[in-house]
C-alpha positions in Angstrom: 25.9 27.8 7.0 29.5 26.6 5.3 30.3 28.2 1.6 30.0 25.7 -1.0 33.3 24.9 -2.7 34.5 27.5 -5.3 33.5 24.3 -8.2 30.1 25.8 -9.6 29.7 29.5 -11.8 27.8 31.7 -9.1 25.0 34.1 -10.9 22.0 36.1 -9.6 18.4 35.4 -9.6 17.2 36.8 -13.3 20.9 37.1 -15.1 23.0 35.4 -17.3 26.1 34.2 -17.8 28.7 33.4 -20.4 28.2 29.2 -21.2 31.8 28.9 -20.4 31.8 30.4 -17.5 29.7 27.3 -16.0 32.5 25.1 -15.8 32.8 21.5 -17.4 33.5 18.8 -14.5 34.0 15.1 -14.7 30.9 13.1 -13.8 32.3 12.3 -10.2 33.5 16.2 -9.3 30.0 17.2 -10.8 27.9 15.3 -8.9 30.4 15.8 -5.5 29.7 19.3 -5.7 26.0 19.0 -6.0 26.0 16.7 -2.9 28.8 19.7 -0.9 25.9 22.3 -1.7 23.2 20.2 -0.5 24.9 19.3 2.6 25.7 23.2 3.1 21.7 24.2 2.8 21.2 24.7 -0.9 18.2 23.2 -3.3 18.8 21.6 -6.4 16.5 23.9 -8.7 16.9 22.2 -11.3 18.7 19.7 -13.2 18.6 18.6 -16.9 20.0 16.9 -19.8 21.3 19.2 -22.8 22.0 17.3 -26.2 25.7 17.4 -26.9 28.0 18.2 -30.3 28.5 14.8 -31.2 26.3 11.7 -31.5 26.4 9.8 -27.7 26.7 12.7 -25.8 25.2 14.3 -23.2 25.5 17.5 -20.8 24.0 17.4 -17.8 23.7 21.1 -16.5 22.5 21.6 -12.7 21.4 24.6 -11.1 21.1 25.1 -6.9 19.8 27.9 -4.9 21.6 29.8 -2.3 19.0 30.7 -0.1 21.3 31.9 2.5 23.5 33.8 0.3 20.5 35.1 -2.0 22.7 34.0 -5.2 22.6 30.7 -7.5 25.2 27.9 -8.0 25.1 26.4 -11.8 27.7 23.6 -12.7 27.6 21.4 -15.8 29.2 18.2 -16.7 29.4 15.6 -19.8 28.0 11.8 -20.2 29.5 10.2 -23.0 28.0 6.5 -23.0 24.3 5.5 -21.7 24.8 5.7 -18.0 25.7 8.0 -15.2 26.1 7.9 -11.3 22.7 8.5 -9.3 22.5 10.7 -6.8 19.4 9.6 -5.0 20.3 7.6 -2.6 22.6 10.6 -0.8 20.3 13.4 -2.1 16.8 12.6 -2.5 16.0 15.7 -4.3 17.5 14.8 -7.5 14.9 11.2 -7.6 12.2 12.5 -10.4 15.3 14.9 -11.8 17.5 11.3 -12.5 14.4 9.6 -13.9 13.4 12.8 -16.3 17.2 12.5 -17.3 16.7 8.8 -18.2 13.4 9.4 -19.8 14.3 12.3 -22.0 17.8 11.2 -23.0 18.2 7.3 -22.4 20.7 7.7 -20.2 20.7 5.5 -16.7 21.6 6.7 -13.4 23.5 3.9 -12.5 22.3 2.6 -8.7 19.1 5.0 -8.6 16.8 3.0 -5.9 13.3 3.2 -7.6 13.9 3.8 -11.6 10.8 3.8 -13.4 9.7 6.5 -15.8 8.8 10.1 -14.9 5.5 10.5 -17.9 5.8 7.6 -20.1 6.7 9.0 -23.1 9.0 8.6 -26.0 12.5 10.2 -25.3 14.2 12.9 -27.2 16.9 11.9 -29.0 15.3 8.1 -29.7 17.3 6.5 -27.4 15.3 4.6 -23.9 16.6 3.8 -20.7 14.2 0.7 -20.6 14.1 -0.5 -23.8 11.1 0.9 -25.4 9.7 1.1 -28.4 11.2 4.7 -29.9 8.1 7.3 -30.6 5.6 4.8 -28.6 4.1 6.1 -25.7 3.5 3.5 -23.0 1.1 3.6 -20.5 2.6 2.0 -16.6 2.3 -1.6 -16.1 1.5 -3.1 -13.0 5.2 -4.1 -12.6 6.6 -0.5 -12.6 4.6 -0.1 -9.0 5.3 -0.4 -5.2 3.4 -3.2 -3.6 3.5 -4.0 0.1 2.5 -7.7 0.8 1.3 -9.0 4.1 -2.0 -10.4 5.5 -5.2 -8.1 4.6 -2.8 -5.7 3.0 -4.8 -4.3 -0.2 -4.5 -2.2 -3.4 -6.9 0.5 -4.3 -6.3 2.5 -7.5 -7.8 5.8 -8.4 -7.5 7.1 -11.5 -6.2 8.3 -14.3 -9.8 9.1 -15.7 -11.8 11.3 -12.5 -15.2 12.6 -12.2 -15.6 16.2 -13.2 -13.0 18.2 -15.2 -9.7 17.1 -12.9 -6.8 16.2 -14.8 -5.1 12.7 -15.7 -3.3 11.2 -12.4 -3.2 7.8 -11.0 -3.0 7.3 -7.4 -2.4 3.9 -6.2 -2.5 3.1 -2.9 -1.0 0.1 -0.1 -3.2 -0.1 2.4 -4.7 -2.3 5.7 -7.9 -1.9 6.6 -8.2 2.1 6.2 -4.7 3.0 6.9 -2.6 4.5 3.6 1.0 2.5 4.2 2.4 3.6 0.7 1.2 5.9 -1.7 2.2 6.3 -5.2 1.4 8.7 -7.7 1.8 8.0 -12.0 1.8 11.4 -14.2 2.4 12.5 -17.5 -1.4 11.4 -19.4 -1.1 14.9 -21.2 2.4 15.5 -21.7 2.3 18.2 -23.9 6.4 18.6 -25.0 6.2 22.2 -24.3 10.0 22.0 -23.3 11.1 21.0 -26.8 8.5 22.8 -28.4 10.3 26.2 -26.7 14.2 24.9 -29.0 14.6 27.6 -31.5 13.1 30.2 -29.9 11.5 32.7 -29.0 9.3 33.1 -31.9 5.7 33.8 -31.9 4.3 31.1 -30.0 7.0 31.5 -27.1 5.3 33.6 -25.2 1.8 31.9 -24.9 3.9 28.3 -24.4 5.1 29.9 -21.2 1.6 31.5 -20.4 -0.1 28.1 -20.5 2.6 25.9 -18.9 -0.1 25.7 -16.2 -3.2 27.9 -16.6 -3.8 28.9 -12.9 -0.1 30.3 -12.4 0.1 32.4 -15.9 1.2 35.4 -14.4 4.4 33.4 -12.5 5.1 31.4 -15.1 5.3 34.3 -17.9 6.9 36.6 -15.2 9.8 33.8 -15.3 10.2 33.6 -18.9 10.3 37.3 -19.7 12.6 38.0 -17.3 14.7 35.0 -18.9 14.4 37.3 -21.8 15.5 40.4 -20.2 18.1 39.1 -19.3 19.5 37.1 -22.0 18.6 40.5 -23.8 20.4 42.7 -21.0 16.8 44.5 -20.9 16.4 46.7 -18.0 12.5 47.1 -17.0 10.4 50.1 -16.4 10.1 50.3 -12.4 6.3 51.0 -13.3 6.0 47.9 -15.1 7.9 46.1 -12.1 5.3 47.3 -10.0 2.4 46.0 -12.0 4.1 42.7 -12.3 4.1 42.5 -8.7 0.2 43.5 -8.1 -0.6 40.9 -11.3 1.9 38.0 -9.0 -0.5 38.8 -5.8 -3.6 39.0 -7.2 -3.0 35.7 -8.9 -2.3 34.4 -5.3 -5.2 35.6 -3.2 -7.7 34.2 -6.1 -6.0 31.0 -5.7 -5.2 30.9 -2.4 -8.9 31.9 -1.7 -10.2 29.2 -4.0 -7.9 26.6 -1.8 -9.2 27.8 1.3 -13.3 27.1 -0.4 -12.3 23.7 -1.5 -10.7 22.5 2.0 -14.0 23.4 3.7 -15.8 21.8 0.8 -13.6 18.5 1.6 -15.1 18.6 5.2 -18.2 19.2 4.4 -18.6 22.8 5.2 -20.8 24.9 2.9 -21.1 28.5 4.5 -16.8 28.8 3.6 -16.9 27.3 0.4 -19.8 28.9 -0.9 -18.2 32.4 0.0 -14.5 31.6 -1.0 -16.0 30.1 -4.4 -17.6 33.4 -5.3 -15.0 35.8 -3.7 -12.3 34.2 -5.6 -14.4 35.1 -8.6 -14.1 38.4 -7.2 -10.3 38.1 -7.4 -10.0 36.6 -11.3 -12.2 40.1 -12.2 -9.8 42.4 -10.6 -6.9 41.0 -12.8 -9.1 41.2 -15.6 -9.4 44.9 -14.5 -5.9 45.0 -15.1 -5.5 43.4 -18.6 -9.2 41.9 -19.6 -8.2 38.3 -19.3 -9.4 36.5 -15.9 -6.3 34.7 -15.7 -3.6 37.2 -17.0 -3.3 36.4 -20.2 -0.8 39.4 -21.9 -0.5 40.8 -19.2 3.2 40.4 -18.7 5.4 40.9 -21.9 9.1 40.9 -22.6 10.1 44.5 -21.5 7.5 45.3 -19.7 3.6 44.5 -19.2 1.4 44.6 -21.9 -1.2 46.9 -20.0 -0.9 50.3 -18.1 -3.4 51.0 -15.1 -4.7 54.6 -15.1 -6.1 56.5 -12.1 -9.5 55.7 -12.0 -8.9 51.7 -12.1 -6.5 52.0 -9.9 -9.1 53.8 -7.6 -11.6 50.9 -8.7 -9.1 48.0 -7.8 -8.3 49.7 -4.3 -12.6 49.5 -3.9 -12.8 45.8 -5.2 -9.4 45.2 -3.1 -11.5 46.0 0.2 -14.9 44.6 -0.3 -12.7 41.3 -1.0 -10.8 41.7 1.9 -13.8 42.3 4.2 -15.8 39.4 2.6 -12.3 36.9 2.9 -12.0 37.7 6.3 -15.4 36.8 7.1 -15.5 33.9 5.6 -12.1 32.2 6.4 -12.3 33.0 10.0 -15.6 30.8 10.0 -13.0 28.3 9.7 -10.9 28.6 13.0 -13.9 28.8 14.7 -15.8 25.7 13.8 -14.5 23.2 16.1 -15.8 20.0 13.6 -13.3 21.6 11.0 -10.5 21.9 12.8 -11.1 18.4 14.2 -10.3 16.8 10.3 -7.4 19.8 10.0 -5.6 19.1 12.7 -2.5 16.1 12.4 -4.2 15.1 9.0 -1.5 14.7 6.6 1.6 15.6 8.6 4.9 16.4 6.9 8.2 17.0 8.8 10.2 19.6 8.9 13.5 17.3 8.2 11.5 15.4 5.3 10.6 18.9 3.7 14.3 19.6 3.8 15.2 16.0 2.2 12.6 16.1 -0.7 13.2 19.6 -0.9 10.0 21.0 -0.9 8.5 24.5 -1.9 6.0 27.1 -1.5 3.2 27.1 0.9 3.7 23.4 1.8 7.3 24.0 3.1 6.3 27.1 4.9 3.7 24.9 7.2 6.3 22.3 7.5 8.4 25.5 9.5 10.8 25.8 6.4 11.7 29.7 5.9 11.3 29.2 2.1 10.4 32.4 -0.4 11.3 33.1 -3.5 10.3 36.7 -2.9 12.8 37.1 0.2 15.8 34.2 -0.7 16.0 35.4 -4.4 14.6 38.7 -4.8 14.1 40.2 -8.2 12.0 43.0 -9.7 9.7 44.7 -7.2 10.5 42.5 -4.3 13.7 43.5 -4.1 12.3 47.1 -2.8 8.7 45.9 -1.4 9.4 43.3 1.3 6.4 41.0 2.4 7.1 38.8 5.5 7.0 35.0 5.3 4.4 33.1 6.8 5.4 29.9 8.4 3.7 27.4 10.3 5.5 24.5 12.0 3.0 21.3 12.7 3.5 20.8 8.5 -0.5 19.3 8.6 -3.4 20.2 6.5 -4.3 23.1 9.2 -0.6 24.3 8.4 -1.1 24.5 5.1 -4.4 26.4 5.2 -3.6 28.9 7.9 -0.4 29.6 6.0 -2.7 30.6 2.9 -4.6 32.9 5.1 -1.3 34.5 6.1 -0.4 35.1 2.5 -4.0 36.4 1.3 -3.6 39.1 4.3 -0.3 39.7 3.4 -0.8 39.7 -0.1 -3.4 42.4 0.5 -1.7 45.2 2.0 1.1 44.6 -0.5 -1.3 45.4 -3.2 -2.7 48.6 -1.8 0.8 50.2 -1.1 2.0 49.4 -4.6 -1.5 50.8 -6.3 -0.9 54.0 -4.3 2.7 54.3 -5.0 3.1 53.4 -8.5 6.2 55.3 -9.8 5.1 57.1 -12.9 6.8 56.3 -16.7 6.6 53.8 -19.2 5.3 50.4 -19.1 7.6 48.4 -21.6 10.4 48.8 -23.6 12.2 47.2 -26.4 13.6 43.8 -25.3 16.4 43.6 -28.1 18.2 40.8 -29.6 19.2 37.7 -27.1 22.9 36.9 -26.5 24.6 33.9 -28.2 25.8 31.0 -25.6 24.3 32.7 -22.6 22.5 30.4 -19.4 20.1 33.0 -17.6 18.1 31.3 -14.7 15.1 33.2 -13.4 12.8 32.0 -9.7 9.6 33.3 -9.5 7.6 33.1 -6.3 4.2 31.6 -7.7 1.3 30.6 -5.5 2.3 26.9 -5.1 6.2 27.9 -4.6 9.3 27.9 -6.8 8.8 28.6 -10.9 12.5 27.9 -12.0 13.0 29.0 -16.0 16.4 27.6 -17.2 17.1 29.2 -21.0 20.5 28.4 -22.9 21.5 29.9 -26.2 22.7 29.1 -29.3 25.5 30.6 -31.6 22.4 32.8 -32.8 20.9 33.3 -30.0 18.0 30.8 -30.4 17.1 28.6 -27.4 19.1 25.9 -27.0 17.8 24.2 -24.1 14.4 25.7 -22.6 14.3 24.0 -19.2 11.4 24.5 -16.8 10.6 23.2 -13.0 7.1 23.8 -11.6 6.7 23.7 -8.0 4.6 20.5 -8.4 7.7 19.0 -9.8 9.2 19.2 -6.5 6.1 18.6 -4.2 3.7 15.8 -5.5 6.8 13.1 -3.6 5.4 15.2 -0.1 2.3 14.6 -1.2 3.1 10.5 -0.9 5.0 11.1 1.8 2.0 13.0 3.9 -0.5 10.0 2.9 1.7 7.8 5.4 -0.4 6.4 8.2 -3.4 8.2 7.5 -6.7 7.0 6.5 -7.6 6.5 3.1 -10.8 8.8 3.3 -8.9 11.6 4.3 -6.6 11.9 0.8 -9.2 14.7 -1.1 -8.5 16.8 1.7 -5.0 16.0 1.7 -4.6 16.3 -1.9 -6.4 19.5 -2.0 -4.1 21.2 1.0 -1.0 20.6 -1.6 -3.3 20.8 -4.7 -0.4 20.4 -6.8 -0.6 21.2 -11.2 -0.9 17.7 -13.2 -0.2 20.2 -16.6 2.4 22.0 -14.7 4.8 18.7 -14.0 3.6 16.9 -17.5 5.7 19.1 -19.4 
C-alpha cells in the first residue's frame, strides 16, 4: 500500500485538530487528493458541505480513513459559485456524498452520472440544485427513477407505507419475469434535521440527538459523539468507564446480531430459530438494562465517562445471564447450518463482490462476508480496543449465508470479550468532568457499531459551539450494496436479502 501524498492534515481516530491545520486547496487539488487516497486503499468517511463567511460560499471538508496506517486523512476546500467537479464517476464512494452536497447546499457536482436528490427535502441555506420550491418538501416523481425498457420488462414498486411498524422506504424494481435487473431505493420520508438541529451545541438536547440518531445502535452512536466531546474537550476517560463502554458496544451487538440471525430464518420459513433468537435477544436488551435500566442504553454513555457503575454482584449476575445466553444462542443458531432447506435459500442469494465492496465502499458485517478485512475496532482503535483485541470475522462468497455466518462469528466473539472485561474491570471512577470545548477545532471519532462504521464529524466555532455537526451511519454507505446484491436475483428473494443487510431508514434520513 503507497502513502497518500503529504496534501491532507493527518489526525487520529477520537482527536482533534486545529481548523487551520486542515489545509485549504483549490477545487481540482482537493478533489485529486481524495481520488490519490482512494487509489492507495483509503475510504472516504465522510464528506460534507460547511456554510462559508460570506454569502455564496461553500466549504466542502472531506475526511478518509487509513486503514492501513490506523490514522485519518482530513482535507478541505472552498466553492464559491453553485457548482463543483463530481467525483463519481472515478470514485463511486462519493455518489450519495455529491448528491447530500447538492441537496443541502444547492450546489451541483458538475458531470455526476445519476443526480437526483438524497431525501427530498428543502436545503439549508435556501438555495436548490434542481430548482425547487425553497422550504417545500417534494416527494420523487416518476422521472427521478431508473427504468429499463425492453419486451416483458416490468416495474413493481414497494413502498414507502409497509405493513407492520417498518419504516418509510420505496423500493422500486426493473424486472423480467422474476429476475430483479435494477433495483432502486428512495429515502428520506422522516428526515428529522438532526444534523442542523446539533449547530450551537452541545446544549441539553445534544446528548439524546445523538442517542436517538438510530434507536437500535444508541450505544455506538453516543459512544461517537462523546468521544467527539472528549476530545474537543481534551478529556481523558476513566479506564473503568472505557471498559464499560466496551461491554455496553457488545452487548448492543449480540442483541442485534441475534435478532438478525431470528429474522433470516423467519424469511425462510423456519420457526424453531426465530422463535429462540426472538426471545434470546430479549435476553440480551435486559442484560444492558442490567447495566443502566434502559433496554436500549439510554444514559448509559456520558461525556467523561458512563453514566452507570457496575458493582460486584451484577457483574456476577451479567457473567450468569452472559452464559445461559450463550448456551441457548448456540443452540439455536447451529439449527441453522444444519438444516439443509436453509442453507438451500442462503447460499448464492444476494451475492456481492469483493471488488464491488471495495468500489462502493462498504462497511461492517456486509463487507466482512464480501472478504473485506474491515473493523473499526482493529483499523481505528480507540478506548478499550486499543488494549482488548477481538479478531475479525470474514467470510469471502459476500451472499446472504456470508452475511449470517459472519454474525455468528461476532456473537461468539463478542462473548468472550465480555466475560474477560466483566472479570477484569480496572477499579476507579466512572466519569469525570468533560470541560469546556476548544474554539475552531475538527475532532473526527469511528465507532465500530453492529452494522459497521459510525463516523461523528464536529467543528467549532470561535466559542466553541458546533459549527458543523456531521454524521455518516453505516447505512449511509451500504443501502447502494444492497441494490447492487438484488442484481439477477429473483424478486421473492429481496426480504431475505434486505434483512441480511438490514440497513437503518432513521439512521441515513438524518
Amino acid at each position: 500500500m503507497t502513502e497518500n501524498p503529504p496534501r491532507l492534515a493527518t489526525l487520529g481516530n477520537g482527536r482533534a485538530i486545529d481548523l487551520e491545520a486542515v489545509p485549504l486547496l483549490d477545487p481540482g487539488a482537493f478533489g485529486q487528493a481524495l481520488l490519490d487516497g482512494v487509489a492507495a486503499g483509503q475510504r472516504v468517511a465522510a464528506l460534507f458541505g460547511v456554510a462559508g463567511q460570506e454569502p455564496g460560499q461553500t466549504q466542502l471538508y472531506a475526511v478518509l480513513a487509513d486503514d492501513g496506517h490506523n490514522r485519518l486523512r482530513a482535507g478541505r476546500t472552498q466553492i464559491c459559485g453553485q457548482e463543483f467537479p463530481s467525483l463519481t464517476t472515478a470514485c463511486a464512494q462519493v455518489h450519495l456524498f455529491e448528491r447530500e452536497i447538492a441537496e443541502q447546499f444547492g450546489l451541483r457536482p458538475e458531470g455526476h452520472p445519476w443526480f437526483k436528490p438524497v431525501r427530498y427535502r428543502h436545503s439549508w441555506t435556501g438555495r436548490d440544485a434542481w430548482g425547487r420550491a425553497p422550504d417545500q418538501p417534494i416527494l420523487p416523481a416518476v422521472g427521478d427513477f431508473y427504468q429499463v425498457e425492453g419486451d416483458e420488462v416490468h416495474e413493481v414498486a414497494v413502498g414507502p407505507v409497509h405493513a407492520g411498524v417498518i419504516e418509510p422506504g420505496h423500493f422500486r424494481f426493473q424486472c423480467h419475469g422474476e429476475e430483479v435487473f435494477h433495483l432502486e431505493i428512495a429515502l428520506g420520508y422522516q428526515h428529522r434535521g438532526v444534523e442542523e438541529a446539533l449547530i450551537g451545541g452541545p446544549d441539553q438536547r445534544s446528548l439524546h440527538y445523538a442517542g436517538t440518531l438510530a434507536g437500535d445502535t444508541t450505544i455506538a452512536h453516543t459512544t461517537a459523539y462523546c468521544q467527539a466531546l472528549e476530545a474537543l474537550a481534551g478529556c481523558q476517560k476513566p479506564a473503568r468507564a472505557q471498559c464499560l463502554r466496551g461491554i455496553a458496544l457488545e452487548l448492543e451487538r449480540l442483541a442485534n446480531h441475534v435478532g438478525d440471525l431470528g429474522a433470516l430464518a423467519n424469511d425462510v420459513g423456519f420457526l424453531p430459530t426465530a422463535s429462540y433468537c426472538g426471545r434470546i435477544r430479549g435476553d440480551f436488551l435486559n442484560m444492558t438494562a442490567l447495566l443502566c435500566g434502559n433496554r436500549f442504553g439510554r444514559g448509559m454513555v456520558r461525556p467523561g465517562g458512563v453514566g452507570f457503575d457496575l458493582e460486584e454482584a451484577r457483574a456476577a449476575e451479567l457473567l450468569r445471564r452472559l452464559d445461559a445466553a450463550e448456551k441457548d444462542t448456540t443452540v439455536a443458531v447451529e439449527l441453522l447450518w444444519d438444516t439443509s432447506s436453509v442453507m438451500a435459500r442462503f447460499e448464492d442469494t444476494g451475492p456481492l463482490p469483493r471488488q464491488v465492496a471495495v468500489e462502493l465502499g462498504i462497511v461492517g458485517p456486509a463487507a466482512r462476508a464480501s472478504g473485506l478485512a474491515r473493523d473499526v475496532r482493529q483499523d481505528q482503535p480507540s478506548s478499550i480496543y486499543r488494549f482488548a483485541h477481538l479478531p475479525i470475522a470474514t467470510y469471502d462468497s459476500g451472499d446472504v449465508l456470508a452475511r449470517a455466518y459472519v454474525r455468528w462469528f461476532e456473537i461468539q466473539q463478542s462473548i468472550g470479550f465480555i466475560r474477560e472485561q466483566l472479570r477484569a474491570m480496572p477499579p476507579g471512577a466512572v466519569q469525570v468532568p468533560l470541560g469546556s470545548l476548544a474554539a475552531n477545532r475538527l475532532a473526527v471519532t469511528l465507532c465500530e457499531g453492529w452494522r459497521g462504521e459510525v463516523c461523528h464529524v464536529a467543528l467549532t466555532d470561535g466559542q466553541g459551539r458546533f459549527a458543523r455537526y456531521k454524521v455518516v451511519d453505516p447505512s449511509f454507505h451500504n443501502w447502494t450494496g444492497l441494490a447492487y446484491a438484488l442484481r439477477h436475483q429473483q424478486i421473492s428473494d429481496f426480504p431475505l436479502c434486505n434483512k441480511s443487510f438490514n440497513l437503518s431508514y432513521c439512521g441515513h434520513d438524518l
